[in-house]
N, C-alpha and C positions, 0 to 999 in steps of 0.2 A: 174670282174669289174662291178660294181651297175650305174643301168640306173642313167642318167641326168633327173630330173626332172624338171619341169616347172609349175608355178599357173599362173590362169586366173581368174579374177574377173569379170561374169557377169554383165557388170551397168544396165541390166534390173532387174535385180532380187535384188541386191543390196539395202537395206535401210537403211544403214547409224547407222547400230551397233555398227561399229569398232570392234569387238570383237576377229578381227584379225590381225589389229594392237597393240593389245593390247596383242597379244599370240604371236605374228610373225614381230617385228616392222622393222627386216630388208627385211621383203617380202614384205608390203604394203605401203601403204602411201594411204592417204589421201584429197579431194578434198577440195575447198570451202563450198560444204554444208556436207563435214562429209562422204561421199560417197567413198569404199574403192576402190583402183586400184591396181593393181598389181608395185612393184616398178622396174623402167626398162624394161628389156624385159620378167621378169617373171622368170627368171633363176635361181633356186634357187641353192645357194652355197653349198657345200660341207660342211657335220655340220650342215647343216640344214632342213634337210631330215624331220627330226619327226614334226618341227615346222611348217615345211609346209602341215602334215600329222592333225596336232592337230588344225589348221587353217581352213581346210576346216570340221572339225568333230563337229569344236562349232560354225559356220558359221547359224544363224537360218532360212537363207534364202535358204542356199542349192546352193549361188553363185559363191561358189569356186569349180574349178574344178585343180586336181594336175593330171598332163601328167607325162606318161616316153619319155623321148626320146633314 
């Protein structure tokens, strides 16, 4: 059985690239100034393993971090 994985989006490190809403639009969302957050509790679904792998790889801030649980 393959760990549960989970993203977190640093809001200090975070500048408002999006470039992971733009890779992963069912993991993040987006604030009023453009600032990404993680969607929900970070849980990322089953099927979405890589997007969440490919997320934090083109991230230029280095503010995504992806957990196993």
């Amino acid at each position: 059985m393959s760990e549960r994985l989970r993203v977190h989006v640093d809001p200090e490190k975070c500048q408002g690239h999006a470039r992971c809403k733009a890779l992963a639009p069912e993991l993040f969302e987006l604030d009023e100034y453009g600032n990404a957050h993680e969607a929900g509790d970070g849980t990322v679904p089953p099927g979405l393993e890589d997007k969440a792998w490919l997320a934090k790889a083109n991230c230029p801030e280095i503010a995504i971090d992806v957990t196993e649980e």
